[in-house]
C-alpha positions as CSV (number, residue, x, y, z in Angstrom):
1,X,4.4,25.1,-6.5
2,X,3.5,26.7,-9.8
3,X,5.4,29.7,-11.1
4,X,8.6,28.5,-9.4
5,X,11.8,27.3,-9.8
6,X,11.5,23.2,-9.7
7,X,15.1,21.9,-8.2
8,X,14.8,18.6,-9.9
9,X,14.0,19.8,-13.5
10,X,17.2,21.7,-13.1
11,X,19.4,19.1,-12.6
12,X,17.5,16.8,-14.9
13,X,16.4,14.5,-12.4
14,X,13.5,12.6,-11.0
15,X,11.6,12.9,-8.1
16,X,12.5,9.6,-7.0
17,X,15.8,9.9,-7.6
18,X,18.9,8.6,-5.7
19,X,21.4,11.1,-3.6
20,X,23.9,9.5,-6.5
21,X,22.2,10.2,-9.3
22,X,21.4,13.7,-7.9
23,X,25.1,13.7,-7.8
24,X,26.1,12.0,-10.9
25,X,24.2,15.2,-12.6
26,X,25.1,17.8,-10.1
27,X,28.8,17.1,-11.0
28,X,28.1,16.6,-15.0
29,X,26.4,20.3,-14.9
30,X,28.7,22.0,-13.1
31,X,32.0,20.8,-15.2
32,X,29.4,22.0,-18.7
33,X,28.3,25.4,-16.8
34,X,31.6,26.8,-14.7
35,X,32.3,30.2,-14.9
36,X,36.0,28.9,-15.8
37,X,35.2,27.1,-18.7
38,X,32.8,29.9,-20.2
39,X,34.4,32.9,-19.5
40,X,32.4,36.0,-19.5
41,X,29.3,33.9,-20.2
42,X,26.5,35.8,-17.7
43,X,24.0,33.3,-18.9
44,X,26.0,30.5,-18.0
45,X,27.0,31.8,-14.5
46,X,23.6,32.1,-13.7
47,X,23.0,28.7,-14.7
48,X,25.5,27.5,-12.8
49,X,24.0,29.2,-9.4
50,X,20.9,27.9,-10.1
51,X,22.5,24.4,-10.0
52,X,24.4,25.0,-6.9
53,X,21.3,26.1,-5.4
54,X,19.1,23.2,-6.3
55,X,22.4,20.8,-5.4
56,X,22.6,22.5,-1.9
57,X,19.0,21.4,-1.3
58,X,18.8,18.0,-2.8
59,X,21.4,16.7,-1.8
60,X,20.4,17.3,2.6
61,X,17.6,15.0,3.2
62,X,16.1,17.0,5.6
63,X,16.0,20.3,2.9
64,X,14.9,18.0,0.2
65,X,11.8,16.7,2.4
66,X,11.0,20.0,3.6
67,X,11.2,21.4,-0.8
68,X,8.9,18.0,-1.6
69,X,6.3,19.3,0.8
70,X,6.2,22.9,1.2
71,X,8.8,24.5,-2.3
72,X,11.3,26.8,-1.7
73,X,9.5,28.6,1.4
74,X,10.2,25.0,3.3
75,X,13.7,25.3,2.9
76,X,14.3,29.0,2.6
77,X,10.8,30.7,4.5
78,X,9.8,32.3,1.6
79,X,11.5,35.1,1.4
80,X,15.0,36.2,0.8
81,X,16.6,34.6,-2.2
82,X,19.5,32.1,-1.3
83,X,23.2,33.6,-2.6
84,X,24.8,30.9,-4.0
85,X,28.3,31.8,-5.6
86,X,31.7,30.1,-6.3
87,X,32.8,29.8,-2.6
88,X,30.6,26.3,-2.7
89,X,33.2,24.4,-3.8
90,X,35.2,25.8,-0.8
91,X,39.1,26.0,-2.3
92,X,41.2,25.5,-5.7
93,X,41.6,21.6,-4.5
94,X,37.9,20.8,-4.7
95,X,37.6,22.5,-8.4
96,X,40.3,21.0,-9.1
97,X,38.5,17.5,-7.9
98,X,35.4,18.8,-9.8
99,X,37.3,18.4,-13.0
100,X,40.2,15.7,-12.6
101,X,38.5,13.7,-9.7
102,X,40.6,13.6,-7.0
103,X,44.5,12.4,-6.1
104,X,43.9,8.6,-5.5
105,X,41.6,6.4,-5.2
106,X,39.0,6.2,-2.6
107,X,39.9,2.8,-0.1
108,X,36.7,2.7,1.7
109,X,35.8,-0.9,2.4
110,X,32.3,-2.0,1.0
111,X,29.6,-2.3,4.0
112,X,27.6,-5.0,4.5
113,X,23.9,-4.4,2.7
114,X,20.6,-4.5,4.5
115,X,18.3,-7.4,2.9
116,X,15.4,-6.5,0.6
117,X,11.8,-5.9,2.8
118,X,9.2,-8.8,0.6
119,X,5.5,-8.3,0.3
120,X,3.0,-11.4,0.1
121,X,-0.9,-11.0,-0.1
122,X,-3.2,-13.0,2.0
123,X,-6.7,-13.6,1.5
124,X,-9.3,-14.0,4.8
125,X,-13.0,-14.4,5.3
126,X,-15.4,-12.5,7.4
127,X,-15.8,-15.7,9.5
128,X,-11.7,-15.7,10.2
129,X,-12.2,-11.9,11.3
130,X,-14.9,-12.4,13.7
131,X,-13.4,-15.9,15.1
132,X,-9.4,-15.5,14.6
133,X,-7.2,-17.9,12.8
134,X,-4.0,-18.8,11.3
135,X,-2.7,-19.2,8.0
136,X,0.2,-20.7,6.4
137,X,2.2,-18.8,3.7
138,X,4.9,-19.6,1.5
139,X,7.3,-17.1,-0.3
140,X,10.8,-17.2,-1.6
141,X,13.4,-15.1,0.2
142,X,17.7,-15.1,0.4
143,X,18.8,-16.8,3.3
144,X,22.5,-16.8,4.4
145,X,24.3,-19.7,3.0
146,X,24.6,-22.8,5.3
147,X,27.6,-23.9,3.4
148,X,30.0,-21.1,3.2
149,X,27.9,-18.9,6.1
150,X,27.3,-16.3,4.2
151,X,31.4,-15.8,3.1
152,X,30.8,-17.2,-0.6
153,X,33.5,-19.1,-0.4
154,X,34.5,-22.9,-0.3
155,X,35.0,-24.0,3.0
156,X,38.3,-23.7,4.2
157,X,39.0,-20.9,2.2
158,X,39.5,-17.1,2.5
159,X,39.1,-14.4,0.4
160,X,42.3,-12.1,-1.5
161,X,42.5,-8.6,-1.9
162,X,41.7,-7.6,-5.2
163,X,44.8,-7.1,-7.5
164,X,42.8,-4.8,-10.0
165,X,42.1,-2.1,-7.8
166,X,44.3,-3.3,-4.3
167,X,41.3,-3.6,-2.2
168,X,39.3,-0.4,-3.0
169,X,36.6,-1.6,-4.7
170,X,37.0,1.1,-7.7
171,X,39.5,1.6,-10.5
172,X,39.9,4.7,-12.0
173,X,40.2,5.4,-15.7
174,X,41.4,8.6,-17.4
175,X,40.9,10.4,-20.4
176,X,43.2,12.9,-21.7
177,X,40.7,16.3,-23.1
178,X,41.2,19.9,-24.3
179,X,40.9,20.8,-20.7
180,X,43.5,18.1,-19.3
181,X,43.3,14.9,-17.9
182,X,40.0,13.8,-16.6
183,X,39.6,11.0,-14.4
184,X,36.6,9.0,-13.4
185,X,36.5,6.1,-10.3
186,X,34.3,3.2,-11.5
187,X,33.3,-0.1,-9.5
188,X,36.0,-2.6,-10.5
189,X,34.9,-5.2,-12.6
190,X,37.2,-7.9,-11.0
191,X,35.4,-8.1,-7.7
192,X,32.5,-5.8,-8.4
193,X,32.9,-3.7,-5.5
194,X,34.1,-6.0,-2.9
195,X,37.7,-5.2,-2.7
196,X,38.2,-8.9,-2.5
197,X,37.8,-12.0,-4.6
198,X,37.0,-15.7,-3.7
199,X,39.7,-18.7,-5.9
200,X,37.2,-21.2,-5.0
201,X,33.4,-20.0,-5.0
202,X,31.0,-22.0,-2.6
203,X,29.5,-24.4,-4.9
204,X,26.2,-24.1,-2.8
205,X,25.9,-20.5,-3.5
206,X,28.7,-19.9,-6.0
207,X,30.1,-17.1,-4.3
208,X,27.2,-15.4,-3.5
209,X,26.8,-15.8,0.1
210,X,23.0,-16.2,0.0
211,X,20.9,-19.1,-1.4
212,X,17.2,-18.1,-2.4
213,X,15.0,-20.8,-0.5
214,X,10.7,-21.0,-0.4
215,X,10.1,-20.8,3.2
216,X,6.5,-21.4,5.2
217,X,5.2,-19.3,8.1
218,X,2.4,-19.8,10.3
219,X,0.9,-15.9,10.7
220,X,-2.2,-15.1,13.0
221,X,-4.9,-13.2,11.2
222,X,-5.7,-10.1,13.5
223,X,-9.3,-9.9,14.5
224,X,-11.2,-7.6,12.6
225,X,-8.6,-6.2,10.5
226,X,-9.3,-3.6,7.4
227,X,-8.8,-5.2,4.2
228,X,-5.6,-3.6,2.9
229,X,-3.9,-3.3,6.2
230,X,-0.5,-4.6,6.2
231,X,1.4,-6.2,9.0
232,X,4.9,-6.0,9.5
233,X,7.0,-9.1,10.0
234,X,10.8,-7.8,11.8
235,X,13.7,-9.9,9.9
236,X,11.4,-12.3,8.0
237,X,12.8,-10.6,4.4
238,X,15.8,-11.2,2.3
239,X,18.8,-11.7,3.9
240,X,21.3,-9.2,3.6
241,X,24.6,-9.7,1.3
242,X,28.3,-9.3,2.9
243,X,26.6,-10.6,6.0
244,X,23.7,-7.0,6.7
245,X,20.9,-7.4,8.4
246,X,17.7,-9.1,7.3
247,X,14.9,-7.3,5.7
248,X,11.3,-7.2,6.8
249,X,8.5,-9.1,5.5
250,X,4.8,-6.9,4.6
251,X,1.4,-9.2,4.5
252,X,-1.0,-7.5,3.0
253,X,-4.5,-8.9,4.7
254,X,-7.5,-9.0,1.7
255,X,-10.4,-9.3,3.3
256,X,-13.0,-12.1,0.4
257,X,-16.4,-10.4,-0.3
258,X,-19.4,-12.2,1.8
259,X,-22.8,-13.4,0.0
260,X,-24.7,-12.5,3.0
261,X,-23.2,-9.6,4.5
262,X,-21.9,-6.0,3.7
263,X,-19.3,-4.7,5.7
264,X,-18.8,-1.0,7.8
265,X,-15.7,-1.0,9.6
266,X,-16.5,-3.2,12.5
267,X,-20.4,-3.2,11.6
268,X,-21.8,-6.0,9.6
269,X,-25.1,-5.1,7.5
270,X,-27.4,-8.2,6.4
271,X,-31.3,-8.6,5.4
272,X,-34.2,-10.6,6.5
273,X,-37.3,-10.7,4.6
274,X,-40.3,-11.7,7.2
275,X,-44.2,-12.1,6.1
276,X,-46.7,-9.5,6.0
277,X,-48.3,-11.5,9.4
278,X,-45.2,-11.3,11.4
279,X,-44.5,-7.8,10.1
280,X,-48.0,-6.4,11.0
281,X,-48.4,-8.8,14.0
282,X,-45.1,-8.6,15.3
283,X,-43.3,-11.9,15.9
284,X,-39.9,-13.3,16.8
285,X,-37.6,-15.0,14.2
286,X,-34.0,-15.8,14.0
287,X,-31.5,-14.0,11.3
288,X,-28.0,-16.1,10.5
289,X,-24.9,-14.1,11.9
290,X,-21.5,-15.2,11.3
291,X,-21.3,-17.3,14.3
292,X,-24.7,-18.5,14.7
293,X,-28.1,-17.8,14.3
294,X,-30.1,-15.6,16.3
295,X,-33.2,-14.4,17.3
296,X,-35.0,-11.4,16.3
297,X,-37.9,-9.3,17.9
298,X,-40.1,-8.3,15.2
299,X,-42.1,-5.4,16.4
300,X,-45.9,-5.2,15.4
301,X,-46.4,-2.6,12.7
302,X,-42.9,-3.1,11.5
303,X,-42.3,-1.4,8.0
304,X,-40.2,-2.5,4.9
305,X,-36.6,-1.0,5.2
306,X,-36.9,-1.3,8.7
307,X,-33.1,-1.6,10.3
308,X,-32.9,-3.8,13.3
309,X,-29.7,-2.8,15.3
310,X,-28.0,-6.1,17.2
311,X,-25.4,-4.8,19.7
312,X,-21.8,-6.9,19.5
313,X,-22.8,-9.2,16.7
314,X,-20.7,-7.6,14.1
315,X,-16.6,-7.9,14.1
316,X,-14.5,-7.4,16.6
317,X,-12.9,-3.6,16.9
318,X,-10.0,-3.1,19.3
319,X,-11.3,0.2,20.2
320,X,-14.6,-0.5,21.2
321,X,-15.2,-4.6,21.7
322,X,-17.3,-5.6,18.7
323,X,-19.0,-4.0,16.5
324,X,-23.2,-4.6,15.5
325,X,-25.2,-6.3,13.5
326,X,-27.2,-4.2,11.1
327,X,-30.6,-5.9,9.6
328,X,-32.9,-4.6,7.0
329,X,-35.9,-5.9,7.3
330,X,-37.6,-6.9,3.6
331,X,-41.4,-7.6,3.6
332,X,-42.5,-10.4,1.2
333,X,-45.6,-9.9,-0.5
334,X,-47.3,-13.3,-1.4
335,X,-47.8,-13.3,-5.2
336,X,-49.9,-17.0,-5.6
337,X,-52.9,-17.2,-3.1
338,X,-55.6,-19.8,-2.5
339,X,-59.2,-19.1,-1.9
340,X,-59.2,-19.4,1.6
341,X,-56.3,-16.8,1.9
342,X,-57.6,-14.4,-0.5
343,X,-61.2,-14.2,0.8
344,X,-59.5,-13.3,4.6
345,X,-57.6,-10.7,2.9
346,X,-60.6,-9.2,1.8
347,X,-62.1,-9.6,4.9
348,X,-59.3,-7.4,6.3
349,X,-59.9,-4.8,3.5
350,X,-63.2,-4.7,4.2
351,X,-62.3,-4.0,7.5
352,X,-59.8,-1.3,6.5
353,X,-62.5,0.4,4.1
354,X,-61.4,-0.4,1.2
355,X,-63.0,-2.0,-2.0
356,X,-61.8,-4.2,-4.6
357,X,-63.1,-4.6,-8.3
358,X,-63.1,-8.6,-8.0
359,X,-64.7,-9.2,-5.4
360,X,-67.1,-12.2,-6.1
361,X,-70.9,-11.9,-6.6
362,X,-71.6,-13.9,-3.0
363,X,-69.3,-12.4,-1.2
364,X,-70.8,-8.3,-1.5
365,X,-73.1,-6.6,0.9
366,X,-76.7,-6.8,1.0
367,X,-76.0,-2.8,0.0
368,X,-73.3,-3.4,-2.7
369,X,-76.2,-5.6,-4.1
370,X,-78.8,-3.3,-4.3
371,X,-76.8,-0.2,-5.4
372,X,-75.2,-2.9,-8.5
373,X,-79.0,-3.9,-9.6
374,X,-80.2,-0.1,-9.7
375,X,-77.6,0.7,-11.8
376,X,-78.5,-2.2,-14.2
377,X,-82.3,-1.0,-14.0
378,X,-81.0,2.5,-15.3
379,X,-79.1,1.3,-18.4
C-alpha cells in the first residue's frame, strides 16, 4: 500500500502484534498526544487523530483483516477520509480513565486457557504411500495432573482467595505526577493472575495442574499424501491450564527421496535401459514398480527417450484411483564386442548402405577389391 498511511507504524507496533499490545501503545500515545495536555498544539492534535484512527481499526478484528489485505480502501472503500475527533473516548469519565485508570479494580475471574496446538514431523517412503501403513510417534505434551486433577493442589485441599489483590487477579499501583495521580493495574505477583493461591502445592505437579509426559501414538499414513501436507489431530496437544480445553496436534508427513523413482503428484517416473535388439526388434521385458515387477511391451523401432505410459501403477490419488507409471526408455550401446558380434553388425550396415573404415581385408566385396588395387596401381 505504498504512499499511504501504515496503521501499525503509527502506533509503533508489529504486524503480528497482540490486541494488548495494540492497546498497551494506543493508550501510551494518546495520554503523550491529547489535545488537553498540549494545548494549542495543531501538530499534536493531528497526531492524535491519526492514532484514534489507526486504534479504531486495529483494534476490530474484522477492520484489521480487511486493512492487512486490501489498506485503507478495505476498511473505508477508498474514498472519503474517516473523521476521527475527541468524541472517541465518549464522556469526561473515560478521559478521565485514559489518564488515572479507572475507580477500582477490575474483579474478572481468570478463564480457563486453551492448551498449546504441537507439531511433530514424520518421515514415509514411496512404498508406505502406495501400500498404506502406520507409524508410531512419540512427543512430549502437558497432560492434566492425575494427582491433584488438574486443581494444583494437594489432595484434600482447596484453594484461598488471594489476600494481595482479594481475588482479582491485579493490583494496582499509583504514581503521584505533575498531571495527578496515575494509576496502573498489573497482574498480581502473589498468585499471578489467578485470584487464588494453593497452601499446599500438589507435589506431583507443584501447583501447576499439568504434568509434561512423552506420549506414543499409532497414526495411519494417508495413501498418497503430498510431502508437506499436515494432518490434524483434534485434542491430541497440550493440555490446557485452569482446566481449558486441549490443543490439537499437526504431523507434518515428509515424503524420503526414492533411488529409483521421481515423483509427479500421483505419477511415478522411472527408467529402463533395454538393448539395441529388443529396441529395434521389439520385445517384452519387465520394469520394477513399487509393488512388483512388471511387464513391458517394447515396440519394434522403439527410440531412446521413448516414455512408456503404465495406467494405475503409480500412487494412489483420491480423486482419480491411482496414478501411472511413467518409463523412459534408455538404449544401451554395447561398448566391448567379439568377432562374431562385430562382423554381424557389419553385415547389418552393409545392409543399411553404409561403409566402415575397418572393415577387414577378407571381409570386402569382390568390387571394394578391385577399386582398392587400382588406386594402389595409380600411386
Amino acid at each position: 500500500m505504498p504512499g499511504e498511511v501504515d496503521y501499525y507504524e503509527t502506533l509503533g507496533v508489529s504486524r503480528d502484534s497482540t490486541q494488548e499490545e495494540i492497546k498497551r501503545a494506543y493508550r501510551r500515545l494518546a495520554r503523550q498526544y491529547h489535545p488537553d495536555v498540549n494545548p494549542g498544539d495543531k501538530q499534536a492534535e493531528e497526531k492524535f487523530k491519526a492514532i484514534n484512527e489507526a486504534y479504531e481499526v486495529l483494534s476490530d478484528p474484522e477492520k484489521r483483516r480487511a486493512y492487512d489485505l486490501f489498506g485503507r480502501a478495505g476498511v473505508r472503500g477508498g474514498t472519503a477520509e474517516p473523521d476521527f475527533g475527541f468524541a472517541d473516548f465518549g464522556n469526561i469519565g473515560d478521559l478521565f480513565d485514559l489518564f488515572f485508570g479507572s475507580g477500582a479494580a477490575r474483579t474478572e475471574t481468570p478463564r480457563a486457557q486453551r492448551g498449546n496446538d504441537l507439531r511433530v514431523d514424520v518421515e514415509v517412503t514411496l512404498e508406505e504411500l502406495a501400500a498404506g501403513a502406520t507409524k508410531t510417534i512419540q512427543y512430549a505434551r502437558f497432560q492434566t495432573c492425575s494427582r491433584c486433577e488438574g486443581t494444583g493442589a494437594e489432595p484434600g485441599e482447596t484453594s484461598s482467595t488471594c489476600t494481595t489483590c482479594r481475588g482479582s487477579g491485579r493490583v494496582r499501583h499509583t504514581q503521584h505526577t505533575l498531571l495527578g495521580t496515575i494509576s496502573t493495574v498489573v497482574t498480581c505477583p502473589n498468585c499471578h493472575g489467578e485470584g487464588r493461591v494453593i497452601s499446599r502445592p500438589c507435589a506431583q505437579c507443584r501447583g501447576e495442574g499439568r504434568v509434561r509426559n512423552m506420549v506414543e501414538r499409532s497414526i495411519r499414513v494417508p495413501l498418497g499424501i503430498e510431502d508437506g501436507a499436515v494432518v490434524q489431530f483434534l485434542g491430541e496437544g497440550d493440555s490446557g491450564p485452569r482446566g481449558g480445553e486441549s490443543g490439537d496436534l499437526y504431523v507434518m508427513f515428509h515424503v524420503r527421496p526414492h533411488e529409483r523413482f521421481e515423483r509427479e503428484g500421483a505419477n511415478l517416473r522411472t527408467k529402463m535401459t533395454i538393448s539395441f535388439a529388443q529396441a529395434a526388434l521389439g520385445a517384452t521385458v519387465k520394469v520394477r514398480g513399487l509393488e512388483e515387477e512388471i511387464a513391458v511391451d517394447i515396440q519394434p523401432g522403439t527410440q531412446p527417450g521413448t516414455v512408456i505410459r503404465l495406467p494405475g501403477k503409480g500412487l494412489p490419488n483420491r480423486r482419480d484411483g491411482k496414478g501411472d507409471l511413467l518409463v523412459v526408455v534408455n538404449i544401451q550401446v554395447p561398448t566391448h564386442l567379439n568377432e562374431v558380434q562385430r562382423g554381424l553388425l557389419r553385415q547389418f550396415a552393409a545392409a543399411c548402405g553404409e561403409r566402415f573404415t575397418d572393415v577387414p581385408e577378407e571381409e570386402k566385396s569382390f568390387f571394394e577389391k578391385f577399386i582398392s588395387g587400382l588406386k594402389g596401381e595409380r600411386s
